[in-house]
C-alpha positions in Angstrom: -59.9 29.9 56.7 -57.7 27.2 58.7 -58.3 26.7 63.0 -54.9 27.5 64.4 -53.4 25.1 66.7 -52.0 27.1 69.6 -48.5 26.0 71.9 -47.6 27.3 75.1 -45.1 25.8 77.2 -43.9 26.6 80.8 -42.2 24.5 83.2 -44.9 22.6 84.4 -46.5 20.9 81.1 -47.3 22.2 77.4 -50.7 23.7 76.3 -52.9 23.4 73.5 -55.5 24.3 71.8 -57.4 24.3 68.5 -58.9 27.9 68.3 -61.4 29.5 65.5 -60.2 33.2 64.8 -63.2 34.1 62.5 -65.7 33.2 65.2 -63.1 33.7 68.3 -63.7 30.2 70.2 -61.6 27.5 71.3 -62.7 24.6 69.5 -60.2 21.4 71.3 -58.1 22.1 74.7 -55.3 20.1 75.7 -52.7 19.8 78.3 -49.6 17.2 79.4 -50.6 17.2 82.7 -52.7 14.5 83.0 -51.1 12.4 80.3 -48.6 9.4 80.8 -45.0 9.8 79.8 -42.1 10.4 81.8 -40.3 12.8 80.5 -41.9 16.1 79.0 -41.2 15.0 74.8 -43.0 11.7 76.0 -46.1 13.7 77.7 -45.8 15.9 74.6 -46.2 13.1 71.9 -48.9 12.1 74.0 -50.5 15.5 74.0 -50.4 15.6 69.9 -52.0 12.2 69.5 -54.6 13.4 71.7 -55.3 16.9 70.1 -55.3 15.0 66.8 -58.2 13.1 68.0 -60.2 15.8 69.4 -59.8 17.7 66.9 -60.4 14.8 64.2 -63.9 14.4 66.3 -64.5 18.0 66.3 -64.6 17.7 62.1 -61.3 19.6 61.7 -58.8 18.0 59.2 -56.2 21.1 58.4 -54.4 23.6 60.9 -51.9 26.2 61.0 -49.4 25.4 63.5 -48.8 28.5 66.0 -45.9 27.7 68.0 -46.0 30.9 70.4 -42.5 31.9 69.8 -41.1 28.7 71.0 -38.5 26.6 69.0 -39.5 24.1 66.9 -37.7 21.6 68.8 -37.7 19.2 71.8 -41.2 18.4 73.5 -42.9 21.1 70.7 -41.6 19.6 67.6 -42.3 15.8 68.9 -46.0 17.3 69.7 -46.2 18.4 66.1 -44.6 15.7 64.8 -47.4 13.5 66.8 -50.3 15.2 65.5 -49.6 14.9 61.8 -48.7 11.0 61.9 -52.1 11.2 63.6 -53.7 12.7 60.8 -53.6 16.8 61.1 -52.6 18.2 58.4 -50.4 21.7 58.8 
């Protein structure tokens, strides 16, 4: 019913993407390594605004957040956070 918003972190940057699971494509792609900030919850605020937009121009309005099996906290919670004072709604 709802695009899921995918998270994957490593030690290099953070990873998202706005996927479809009825029809199985990836709708909005996003990463923090070309985005400014210094420190990785900067890049990742960035990277929420950003996937907000896309996705915003893509005509999605509501998600399901799926945070991979990392803790909501840090760089993925300020990515959330970013998104919906964007205008996503989760």
């Amino acid at each position: 019913e709802k695009p899921r918003l995918a998270v994957f972190k490593s030690n290099q940057g953070i990873y998202a993407q706005v996927i479809d699971d009825s029809a199985g494509k990836t709708l909005v792609a996003g990463d923090t390594r070309k985005l400014s900030g210094k420190t990785m919850t900067e890049k990742a605020t960035s990277l929420g605004k950003d996937i907000a937009e896309k996705a915003k121009k893509a005509g999605v309005e509501t998600i399901v957040f799926d945070r991979g099996g990392f803790r909501y906290q840090g760089a993925i919670a300020a990515m959330a956070d970013a998104a919906r004072e964007s205008g996503l709604k989760f």
